[in-house]
C-alpha distance (Angstrom), angle and dihedral (degrees) to the residues before:
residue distance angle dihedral
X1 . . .
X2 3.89 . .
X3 3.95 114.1 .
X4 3.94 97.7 -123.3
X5 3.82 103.0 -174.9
X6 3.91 115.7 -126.9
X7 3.37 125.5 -91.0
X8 3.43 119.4 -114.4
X9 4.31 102.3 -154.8
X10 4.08 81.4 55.0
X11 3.93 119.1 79.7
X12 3.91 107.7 -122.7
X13 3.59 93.3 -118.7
X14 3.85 88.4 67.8
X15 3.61 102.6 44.9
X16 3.69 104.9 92.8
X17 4.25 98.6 27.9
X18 2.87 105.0 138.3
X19 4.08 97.3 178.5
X20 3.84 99.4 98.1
X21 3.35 98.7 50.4
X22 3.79 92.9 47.3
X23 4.14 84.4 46.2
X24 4.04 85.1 56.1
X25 3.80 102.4 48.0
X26 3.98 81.5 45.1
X27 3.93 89.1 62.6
X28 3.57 91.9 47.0
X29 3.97 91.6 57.6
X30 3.53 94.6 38.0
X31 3.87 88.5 64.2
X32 3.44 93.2 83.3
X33 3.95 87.7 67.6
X34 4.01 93.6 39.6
X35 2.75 108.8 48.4
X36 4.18 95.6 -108.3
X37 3.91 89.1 -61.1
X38 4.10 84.6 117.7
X39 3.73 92.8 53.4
X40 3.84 90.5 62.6
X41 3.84 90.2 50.4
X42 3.30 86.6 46.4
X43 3.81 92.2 53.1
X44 3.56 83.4 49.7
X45 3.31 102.7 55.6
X46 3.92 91.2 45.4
X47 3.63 93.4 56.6
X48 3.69 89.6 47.4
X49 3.96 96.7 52.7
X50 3.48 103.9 37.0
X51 3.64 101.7 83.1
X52 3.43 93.6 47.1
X53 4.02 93.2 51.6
X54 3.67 132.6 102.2
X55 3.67 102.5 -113.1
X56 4.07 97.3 -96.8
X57 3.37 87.4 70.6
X58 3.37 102.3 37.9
X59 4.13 79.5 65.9
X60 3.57 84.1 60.3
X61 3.96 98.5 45.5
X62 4.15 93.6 47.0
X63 3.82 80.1 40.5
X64 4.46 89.8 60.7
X65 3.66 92.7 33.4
X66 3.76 86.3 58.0
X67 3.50 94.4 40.0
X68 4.02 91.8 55.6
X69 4.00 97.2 42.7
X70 3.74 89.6 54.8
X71 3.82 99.9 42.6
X72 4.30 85.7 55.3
X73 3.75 79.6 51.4
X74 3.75 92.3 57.0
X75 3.97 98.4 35.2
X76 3.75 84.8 49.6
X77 4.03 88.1 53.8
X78 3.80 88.7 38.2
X79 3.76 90.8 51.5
X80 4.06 93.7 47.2
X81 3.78 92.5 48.7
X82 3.90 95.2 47.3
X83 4.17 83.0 99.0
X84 3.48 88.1 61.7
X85 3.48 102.5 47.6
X86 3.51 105.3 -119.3
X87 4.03 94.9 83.9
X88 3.80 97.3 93.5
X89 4.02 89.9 51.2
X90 3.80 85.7 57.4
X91 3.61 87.1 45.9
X92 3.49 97.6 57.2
X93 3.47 89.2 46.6
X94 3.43 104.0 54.5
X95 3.63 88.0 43.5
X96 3.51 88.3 59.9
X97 3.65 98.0 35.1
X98 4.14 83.7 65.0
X99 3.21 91.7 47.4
X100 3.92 100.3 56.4
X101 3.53 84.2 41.8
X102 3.68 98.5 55.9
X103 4.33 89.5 47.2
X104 3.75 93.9 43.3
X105 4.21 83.2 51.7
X106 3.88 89.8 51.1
X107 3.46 97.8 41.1
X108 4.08 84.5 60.7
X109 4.02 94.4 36.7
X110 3.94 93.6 62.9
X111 3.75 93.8 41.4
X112 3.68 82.3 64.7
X113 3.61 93.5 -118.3
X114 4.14 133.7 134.0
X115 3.88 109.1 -122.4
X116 3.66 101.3 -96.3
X117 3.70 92.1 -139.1
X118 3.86 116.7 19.4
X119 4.15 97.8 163.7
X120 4.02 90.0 59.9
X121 3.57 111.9 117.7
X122 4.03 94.5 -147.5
X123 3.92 110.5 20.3
């Protein structure tokens, strides 16, 4: 575990809570069930709490945000390529793709870790 040194703007008692981030990847999973409506409260909640993060989890904030902006990007493809038959592959895919994301994020998060590289577009 790296020794990231508290943040001073952020009161102790929120410097290692881990609960909204956890909440977040949680609403990217669950949109397989709703339809995506938990991803945008996820997004939500993400660009609510980042700011006020110590900067490990403000890896794993930019690391949702980014995760959301380029899954609309694929749906969107996904959706426009549905006439040609290969938009429900990409669906899928993306669908997945979020989903990996989200565990691989978690898997970090409760190991007390920052996401070593939030601004990937794969892992």
């Amino acid at each position: 575990m790296t020794d990231v040194p508290p943040d001073p703007a952020v009161p102790p008692a929120l410097q290692d809570d881990k609960t909204m981030p956890i909440i977040v990847y949680a609403c990217y999973i669950a949109g397989w069930v709703t339809g995506g409506v938990s991803s945008i409260v996820g997004l939500i909640l993400a660009y609510v709490s980042k700011a006020s993060a110590p900067e490990w989890l403000q890896s794993h904030y930019v690391f949702a945000i980014r995760t959301f902006w380029l899954s609309l990007l694929g749906g969107v493809i996904g959706c426009l390529t549905l006439i040609i038959g290969i938009g429900a592959l990409i669906l899928i895919a993306v669908g997945v793709w979020v989903t990996v994301r989200a565990i691989v994020g978690l898997s970090w998060l409760l190991k007390g870790e920052a996401y070593p590289t939030p601004r990937n577009w794969m892992l």
